[in-house]
N, C-alpha and C positions, 0 to 999 in steps of 0.2 A: 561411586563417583559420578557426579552432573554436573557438567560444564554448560551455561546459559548465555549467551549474549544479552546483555541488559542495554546497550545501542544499537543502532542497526549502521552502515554505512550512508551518509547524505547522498542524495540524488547528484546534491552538486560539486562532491567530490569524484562522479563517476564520470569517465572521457568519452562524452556522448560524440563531439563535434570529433572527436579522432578515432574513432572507431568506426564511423558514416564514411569520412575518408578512408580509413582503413578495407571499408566493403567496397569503394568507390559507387555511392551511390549519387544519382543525378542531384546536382542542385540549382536554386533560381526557381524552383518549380512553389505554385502559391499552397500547397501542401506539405510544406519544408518542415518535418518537424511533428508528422503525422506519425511517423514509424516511434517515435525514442521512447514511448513504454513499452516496445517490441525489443527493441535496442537495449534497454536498461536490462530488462529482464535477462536478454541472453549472457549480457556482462554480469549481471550475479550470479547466473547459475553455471557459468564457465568459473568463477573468484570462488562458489562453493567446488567445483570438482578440484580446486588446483587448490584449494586451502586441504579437503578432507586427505587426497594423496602425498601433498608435504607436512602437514602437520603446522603451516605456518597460516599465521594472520597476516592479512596482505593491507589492508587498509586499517587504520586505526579506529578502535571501538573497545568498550568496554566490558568485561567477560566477569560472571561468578563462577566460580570451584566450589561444590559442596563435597565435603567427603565425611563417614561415618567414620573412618581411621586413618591415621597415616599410613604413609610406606614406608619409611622409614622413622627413626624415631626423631631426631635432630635436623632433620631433610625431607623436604618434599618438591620430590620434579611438578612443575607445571604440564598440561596437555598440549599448548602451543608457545610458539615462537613468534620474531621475539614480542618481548615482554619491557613495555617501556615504563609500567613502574606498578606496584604495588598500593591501590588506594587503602583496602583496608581489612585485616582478619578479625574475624569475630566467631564465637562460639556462641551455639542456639542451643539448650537442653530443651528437652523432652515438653516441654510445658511452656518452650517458646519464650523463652526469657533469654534477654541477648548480652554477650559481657562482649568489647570490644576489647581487642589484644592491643597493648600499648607498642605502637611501629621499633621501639626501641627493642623489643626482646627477638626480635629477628630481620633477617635485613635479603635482601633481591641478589641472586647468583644472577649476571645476565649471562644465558650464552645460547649462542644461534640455532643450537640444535636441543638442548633439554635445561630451560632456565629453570629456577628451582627458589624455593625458600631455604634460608636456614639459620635455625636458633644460635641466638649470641650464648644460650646456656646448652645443660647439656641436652634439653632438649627442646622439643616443642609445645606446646601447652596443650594440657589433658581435654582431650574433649567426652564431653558429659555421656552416661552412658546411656543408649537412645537420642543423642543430640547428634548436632553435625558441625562440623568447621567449615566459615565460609570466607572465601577468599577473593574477594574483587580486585582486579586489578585491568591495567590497560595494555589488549596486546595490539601490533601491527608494525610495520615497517614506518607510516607515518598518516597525518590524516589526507594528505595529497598524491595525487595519481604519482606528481612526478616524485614521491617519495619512495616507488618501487624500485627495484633493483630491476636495471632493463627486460632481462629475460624472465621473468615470472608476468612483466607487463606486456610483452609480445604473445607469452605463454596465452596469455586471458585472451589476448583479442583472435589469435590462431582458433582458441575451443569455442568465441563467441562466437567466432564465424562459421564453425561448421554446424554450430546449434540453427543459424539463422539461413542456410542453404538448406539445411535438411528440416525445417518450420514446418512442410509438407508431407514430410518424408514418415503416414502413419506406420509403416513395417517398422520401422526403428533401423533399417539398415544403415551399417558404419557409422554405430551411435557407439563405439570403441574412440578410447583416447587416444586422437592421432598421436605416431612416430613423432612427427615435429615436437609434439606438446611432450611429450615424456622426454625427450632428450633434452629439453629448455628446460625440464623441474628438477632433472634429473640429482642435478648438487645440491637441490633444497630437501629434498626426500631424508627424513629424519632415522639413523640407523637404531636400530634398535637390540641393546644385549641385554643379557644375562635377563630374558623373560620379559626387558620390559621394566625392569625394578629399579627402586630407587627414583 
């Protein structure tokens, strides 16, 4: 299994001017605006630590799924949450030849913790032996900040800002997931049974 981002998040979906407040940094100064690739960066790499520990997409972009097999035969869980819709499945065999799955023979489980596909027959289509099934689709909460659920968007700017206190900090000391941030992800954090299956 390879899960890809085929978009990346816009600069100008990311809450540069509220996050500057957030650090309460000076402003009026004629340098205003010098820091926000300092800024941006620490807000991705905070939206990557709190996506890879929830398992969720926090802004919206679009993601491929390669798998050489299913998990199930009728079912397949997706890797992230949620999951606003299924563009399009398609099978690649060995010699690269591409048959696209007609959206009709299966249809989008949504649900917040392990959205999933699953065939309207009884099962899902054979994929080629040496090929892979690819599955694009779009995951995230929404394409705008304010389309976060509050506490994953406090969560971000809490972990961006200890990334940009400690900017200097080469020991790495208290480069651990502060308490605050784990308690604010803490209901998004994806349970996982029976191995992980399905």
């Amino acid at each position: 299994m390879m899960l890809r981002e085929e978009t990346a998040v816009a600069t100008s979906a990311l809450p540069l001017v509220e996050f500057r407040d957030h650090l309460r940094l000076g402003t009026g100064f004629g340098d205003l605006g010098a820091e926000d690739a300092a800024l941006e960066a620490y807000l991705r790499a905070a939206m990557a630590a709190i996506e890879g520990r929830t398992a969720k997409a926090l802004l919206a972009r679009d993601f491929v799924l390669s798998l050489e097999a299913w998990r199930g035969g009728a079912v397949q869980a997706l890797p992230v949450a949620p999951v606003r819709a299924v563009l399009e499945m398609q099978l690649v065999d060995r010699a690269g030849a591409i048959t696209v799955i007609e959206p009709e023979r299966y249809r989008l489980i949504e649900d917040m913790q392990r959205p999933r596909l699953e065939a309207f027959s009884a099962s899902l289509p054979t994929i080629p032996t040496g090929g892979t099934a690819q599955i694009r689709f779009t995951g995230g909460f929404g394409p705008r900040w304010a389309d976060l659920p509050v506490d994953l968007g406090q969560a971000v700017f809490l972990l961006a800002a200890q990334y940009f206190e400690l900017r200097h900090d080469s020991a790495g000391a208290g480069s651990e997931m502060p308490f605050g941030v784990l308690a604010l992800i803490e209901r998004w954090r994806t349970v996982r049974m029976l191995g992980g299956r399905g």
